[in-house]
C-alpha positions in Angstrom: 0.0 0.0 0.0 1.3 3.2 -0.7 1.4 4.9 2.5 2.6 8.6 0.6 -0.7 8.4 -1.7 -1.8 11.8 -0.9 1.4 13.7 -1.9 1.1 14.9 -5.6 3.9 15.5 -7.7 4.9 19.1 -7.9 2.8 20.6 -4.6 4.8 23.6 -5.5 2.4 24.5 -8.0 -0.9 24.0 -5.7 -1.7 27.8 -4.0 -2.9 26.8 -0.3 -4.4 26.0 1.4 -6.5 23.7 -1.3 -8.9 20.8 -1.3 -7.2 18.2 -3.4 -9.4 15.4 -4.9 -7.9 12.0 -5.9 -10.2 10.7 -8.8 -8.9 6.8 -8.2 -10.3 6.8 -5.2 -13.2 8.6 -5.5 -14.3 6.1 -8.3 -13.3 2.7 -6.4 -15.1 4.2 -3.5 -18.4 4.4 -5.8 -18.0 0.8 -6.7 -17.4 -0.3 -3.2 -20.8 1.3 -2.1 -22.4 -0.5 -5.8 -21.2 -3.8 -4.0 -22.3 -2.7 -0.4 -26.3 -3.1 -2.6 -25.2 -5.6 -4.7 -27.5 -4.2 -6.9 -27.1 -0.2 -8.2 -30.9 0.3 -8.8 -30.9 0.0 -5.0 -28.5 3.0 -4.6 -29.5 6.7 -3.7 -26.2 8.6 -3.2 -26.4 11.9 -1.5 -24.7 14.5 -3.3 -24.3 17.3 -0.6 -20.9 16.2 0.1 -19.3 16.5 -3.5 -21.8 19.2 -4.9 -19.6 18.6 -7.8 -21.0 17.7 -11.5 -17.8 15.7 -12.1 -18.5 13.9 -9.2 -21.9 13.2 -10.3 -20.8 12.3 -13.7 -18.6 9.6 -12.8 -21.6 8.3 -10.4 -23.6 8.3 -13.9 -20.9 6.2 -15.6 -20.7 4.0 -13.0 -24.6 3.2 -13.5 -26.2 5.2 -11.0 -29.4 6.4 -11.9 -30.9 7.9 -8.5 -29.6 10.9 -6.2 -30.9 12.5 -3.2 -29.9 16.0 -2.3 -30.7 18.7 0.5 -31.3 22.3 -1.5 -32.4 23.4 -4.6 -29.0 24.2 -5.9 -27.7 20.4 -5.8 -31.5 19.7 -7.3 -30.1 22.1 -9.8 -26.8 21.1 -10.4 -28.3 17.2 -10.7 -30.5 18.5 -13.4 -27.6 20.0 -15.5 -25.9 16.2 -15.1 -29.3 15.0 -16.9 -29.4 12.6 -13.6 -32.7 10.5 -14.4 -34.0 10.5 -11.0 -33.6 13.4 -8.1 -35.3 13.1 -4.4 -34.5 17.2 -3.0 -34.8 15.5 0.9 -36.5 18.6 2.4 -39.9 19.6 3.0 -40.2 22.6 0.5 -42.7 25.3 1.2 -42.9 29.4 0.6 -40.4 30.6 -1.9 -38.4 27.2 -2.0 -41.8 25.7 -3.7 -42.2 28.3 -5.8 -38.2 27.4 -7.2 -38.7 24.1 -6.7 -42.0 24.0 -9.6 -39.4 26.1 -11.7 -36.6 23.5 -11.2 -38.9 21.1 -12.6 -39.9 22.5 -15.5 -36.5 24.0 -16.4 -34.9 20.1 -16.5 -38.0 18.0 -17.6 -35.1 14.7 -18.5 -35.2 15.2 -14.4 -37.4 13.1 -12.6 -37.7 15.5 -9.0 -39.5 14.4 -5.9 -39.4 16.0 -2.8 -40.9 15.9 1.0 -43.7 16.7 3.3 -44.2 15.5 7.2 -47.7 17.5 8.2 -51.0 17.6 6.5 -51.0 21.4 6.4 -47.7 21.3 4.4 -48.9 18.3 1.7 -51.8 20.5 1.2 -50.2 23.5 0.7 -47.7 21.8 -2.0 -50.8 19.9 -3.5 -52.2 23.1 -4.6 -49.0 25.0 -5.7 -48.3 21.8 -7.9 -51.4 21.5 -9.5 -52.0 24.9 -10.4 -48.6 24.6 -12.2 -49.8 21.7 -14.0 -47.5 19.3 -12.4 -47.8 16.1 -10.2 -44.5 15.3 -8.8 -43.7 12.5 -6.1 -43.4 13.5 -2.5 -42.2 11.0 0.2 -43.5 11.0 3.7 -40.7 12.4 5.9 -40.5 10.0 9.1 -39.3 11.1 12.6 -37.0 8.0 14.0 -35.2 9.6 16.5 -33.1 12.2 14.6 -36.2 15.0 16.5 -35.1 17.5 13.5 -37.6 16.9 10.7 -40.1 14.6 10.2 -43.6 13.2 11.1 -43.8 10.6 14.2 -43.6 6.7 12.9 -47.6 5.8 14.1 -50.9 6.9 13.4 -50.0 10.5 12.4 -47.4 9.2 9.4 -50.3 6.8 8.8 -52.7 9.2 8.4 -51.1 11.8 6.6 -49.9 8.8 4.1 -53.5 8.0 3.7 -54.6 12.1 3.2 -51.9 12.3 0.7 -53.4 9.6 -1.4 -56.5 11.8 -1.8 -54.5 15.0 -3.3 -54.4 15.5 -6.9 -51.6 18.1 -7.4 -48.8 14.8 -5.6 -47.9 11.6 -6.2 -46.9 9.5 -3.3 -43.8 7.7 -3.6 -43.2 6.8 -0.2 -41.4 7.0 3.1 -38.3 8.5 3.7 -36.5 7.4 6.9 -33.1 9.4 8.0 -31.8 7.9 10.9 -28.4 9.7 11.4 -28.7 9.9 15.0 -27.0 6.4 15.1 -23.7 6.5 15.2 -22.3 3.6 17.8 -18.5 3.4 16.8 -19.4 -0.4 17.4 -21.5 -1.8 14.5 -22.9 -4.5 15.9 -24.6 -1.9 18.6 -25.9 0.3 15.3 -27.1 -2.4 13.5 -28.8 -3.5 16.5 -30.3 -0.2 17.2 -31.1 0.3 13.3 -33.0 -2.7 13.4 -35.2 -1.9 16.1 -35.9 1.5 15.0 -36.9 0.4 11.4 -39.0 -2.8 12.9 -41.3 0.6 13.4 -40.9 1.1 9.7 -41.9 -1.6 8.7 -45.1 -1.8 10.9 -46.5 1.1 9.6 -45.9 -0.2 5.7 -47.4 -3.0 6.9 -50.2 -1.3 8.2 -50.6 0.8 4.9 -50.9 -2.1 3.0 -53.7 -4.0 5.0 -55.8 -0.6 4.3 -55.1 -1.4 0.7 -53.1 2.2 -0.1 -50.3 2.2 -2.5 -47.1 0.4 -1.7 -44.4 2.4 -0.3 -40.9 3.2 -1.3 -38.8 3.2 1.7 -35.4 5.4 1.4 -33.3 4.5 4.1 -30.0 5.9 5.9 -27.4 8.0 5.7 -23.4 7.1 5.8 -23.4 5.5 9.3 -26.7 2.8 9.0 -25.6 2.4 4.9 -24.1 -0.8 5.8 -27.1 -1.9 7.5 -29.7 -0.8 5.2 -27.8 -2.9 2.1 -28.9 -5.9 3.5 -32.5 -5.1 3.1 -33.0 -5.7 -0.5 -35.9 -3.7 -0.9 -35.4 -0.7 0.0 -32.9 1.8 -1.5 -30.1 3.5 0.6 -28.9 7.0 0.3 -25.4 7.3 1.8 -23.3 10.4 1.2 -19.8 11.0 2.6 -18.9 7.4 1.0 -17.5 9.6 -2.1 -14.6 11.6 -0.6 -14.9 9.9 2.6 -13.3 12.0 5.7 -11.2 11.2 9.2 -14.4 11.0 11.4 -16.1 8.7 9.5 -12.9 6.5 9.1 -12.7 6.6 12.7 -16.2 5.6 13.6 -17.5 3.6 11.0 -14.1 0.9 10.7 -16.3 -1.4 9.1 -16.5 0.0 5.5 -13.8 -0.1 3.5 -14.1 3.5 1.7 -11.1 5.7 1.7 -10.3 9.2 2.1 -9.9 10.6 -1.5 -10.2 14.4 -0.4 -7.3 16.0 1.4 -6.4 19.8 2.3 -3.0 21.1 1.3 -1.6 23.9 3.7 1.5 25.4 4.4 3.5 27.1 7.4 3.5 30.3 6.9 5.1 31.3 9.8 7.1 30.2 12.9 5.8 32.4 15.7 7.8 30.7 18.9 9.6 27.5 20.0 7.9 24.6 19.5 4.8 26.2 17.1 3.7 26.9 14.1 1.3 28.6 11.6 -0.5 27.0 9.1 -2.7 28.8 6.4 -5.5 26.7 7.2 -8.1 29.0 8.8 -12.1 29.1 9.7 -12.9 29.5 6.2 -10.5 26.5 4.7 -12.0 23.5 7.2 -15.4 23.1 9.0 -15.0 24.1 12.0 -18.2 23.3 13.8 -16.2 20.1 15.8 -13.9 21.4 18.6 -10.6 22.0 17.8 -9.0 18.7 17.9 -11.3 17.2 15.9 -11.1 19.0 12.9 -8.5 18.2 11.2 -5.9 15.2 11.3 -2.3 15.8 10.0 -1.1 12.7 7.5 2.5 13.7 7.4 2.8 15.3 11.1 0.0 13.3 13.1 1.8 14.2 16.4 0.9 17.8 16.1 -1.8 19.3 18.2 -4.2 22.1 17.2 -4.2 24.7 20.0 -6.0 27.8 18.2 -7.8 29.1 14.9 -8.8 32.1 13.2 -10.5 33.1 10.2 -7.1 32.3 7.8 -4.8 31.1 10.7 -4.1 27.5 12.4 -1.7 27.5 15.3 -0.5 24.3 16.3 2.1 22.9 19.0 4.9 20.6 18.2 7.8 19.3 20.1 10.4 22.0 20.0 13.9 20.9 17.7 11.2 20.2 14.9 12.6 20.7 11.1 9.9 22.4 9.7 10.5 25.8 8.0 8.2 28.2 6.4 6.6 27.3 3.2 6.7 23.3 3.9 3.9 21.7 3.0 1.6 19.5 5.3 -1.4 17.5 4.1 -4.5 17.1 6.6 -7.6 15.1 6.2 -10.9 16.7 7.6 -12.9 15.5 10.1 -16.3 16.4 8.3 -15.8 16.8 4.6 -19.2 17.7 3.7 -19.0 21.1 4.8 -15.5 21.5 4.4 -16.0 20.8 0.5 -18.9 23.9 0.9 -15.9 26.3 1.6 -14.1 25.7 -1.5 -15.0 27.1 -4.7 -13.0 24.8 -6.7 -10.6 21.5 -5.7 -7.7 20.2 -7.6 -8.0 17.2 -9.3 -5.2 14.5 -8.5 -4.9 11.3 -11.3 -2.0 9.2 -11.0 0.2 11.4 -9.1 -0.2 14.4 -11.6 -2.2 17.4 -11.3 -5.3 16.7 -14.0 -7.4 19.7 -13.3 -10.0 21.6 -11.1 -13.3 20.6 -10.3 -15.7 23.1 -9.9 -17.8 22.9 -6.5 -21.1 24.3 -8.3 -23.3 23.6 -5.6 -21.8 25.3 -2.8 -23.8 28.3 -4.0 -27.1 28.8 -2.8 -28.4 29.3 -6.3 -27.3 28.7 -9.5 -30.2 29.9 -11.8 -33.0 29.1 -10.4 
């Protein structure tokens, strides 16, 4: 294995800090999660973490057909890739619905869907969609534990399944299930508590097919359950961070085999006392919603420790008599790529080694066009 993978050749032409992308990984990662299914019809990646149309594109090649995204921009940026089949995993309503009937019409090769989790809100969309002429597919949001979004798993998802069936402006597709709230680094706990939370799940499809309503499609899990979720074979699964993968995830969830194919390149940029240094890797270069240790990991200095952060500034401690100087180069590996991707406009594209290109991270923005 080569344990130097994430140094390119020439880093003394990359500007830091930088997001680098390495496009072998990124595409054996996507056939590791097509194996996870065994079966790529049953896949529904989630595109917040790349919000890239090359990344999308070779999810397209791959055979891919299905997406799931959080904002109307990725919606957006999924239509421009032609993707056949987009779920925007939000409950729309005001002006969102208003862009979200536009979106539809302005990429018709796009099959959109959205969610709804209250009667109020499904009515409300109903109405919008039908006076547009339009009768897309909405999902039932369910509440299983995340408390953020999302109807209670009982009689209130059952009835508001049921009052949906009666609206002419929607078509129901299903239930949508997000159950990122379990996150046990052990995986035989999480699949354990997975289980019992979508035996509730499955009670309630149960129960809407003894009243004789339309079968539903269940869309299941995010990165931490994915492995879980696979084994059901009829449901599909909508993991995310799989893609570029990141250090928490590799830390937590030890039991898939994806690796980290996205990696910041910073440099020292200064040498302020014995036994520090400063790196241009600020507040606006990696997410910095996790406390300070756990933000970044250092590849080719792991025994470094974080100890403060601005804006465009990263002060860490090291063992004084270290050899760094200014302008060497250190590679780190984010905690939480998905938001750390958000704060770069473009990456640099890494193929064998070599500097290929830039991807351009579209979907950052909170609008493209529409």
């Amino acid at each position: 294995m080569d344990t130097n993978w994430y140094q390119p050749n020439h880093p003394e032409k990359i500007d830091s800090p930088a997001l680098l992308l390495f496009v072998e990984r990124i595409k054996q990662n996507i056939q590791t999660a097509i194996k996870m299914t065994g079966d790529v019809k049953r896949l529904r990646p989630h595109v917040k973490t790349s919000k890239s149309p090359d990344a999308t594109r070779l999810m397209l090649e791959a055979g891919i057909t299905k997406f799931k995204c959080a904002t109307i921009a990725e919606a957006e940026m999924l239509g421009m890739c032609q993707a056949p089949d987009v779920l925007l995993a939000y409950q729309l309503t005001g002006p969102k619905l208003g862009r979200f009937i536009e979106l539809i019409k302005k990429y018709p090769a796009t099959n959109y869907s959205c969610l709804t989790d209250n009667i109020d809100t499904a009515a409300e969309q109903a109405t919008l969609f039908e006076q547009a002429g339009l009768q897309p597919q909405v999902y039932i949001d369910l509440n299983v534990g995340m408390n953020r979004t999302g109807i209670d798993v009982g009689e209130k998802a059952f009835a508001l399944y049921q009052y949906c069936t009666t609206l002419k402006g929607i078509r129901l597709g299903g239930l949508h299930v997000y159950d990122g709230h379990l996150r046990h680094p052990d995986i035989s706990i999480r699949e354990k508590d997975c289980n019992a939370v979508f035996q509730k799940v499955e009670q309630l499809k149960a129960k809407i097919l003894q009243a004789g309503l339309p079968e539903p499609q269940i869309i299941a899990g995010g990165s931490p359950t994915f492995p879980v979720h696979a084994k059901r074979k009829t449901i599909e699964c909508s993991p995310g961070t799989f893609v570029y993968w990141d250090k928490g995830y590799s830390d937590s969830c030890s039991e898939q085999h994806f690796l980290p194919a996205a990696i910041l390149l910073t440099r020292v940029i200064s040498l302020p006392s014995p036994g520090k240094l400063c790196l241009d890797l600020g507040h606006k270069s990696v997410a910095a919603e996790n406390e300070l240790s756990k933000r970044v990991f250092f590849l080719n200095a792991p025994g470094i420790q974080p100890v403060g952060q601005s804006e465009e500034h990263l002060v860490v401690d090291i063992p004084a008599g270290h050899a760094f100087k200014v302008g060497e180069v250190l590679y780190g590996m984010p905690y939480h790529i998905c938001p750390t991707v958000a704060l770069y406009e473009r990456a640099v594209v890494i193929e064998n080694g070599e500097i290929s290109g830039e991807w351009k991270t579209i979907a950052r923005d909170r609008k493209i066009s529409v």
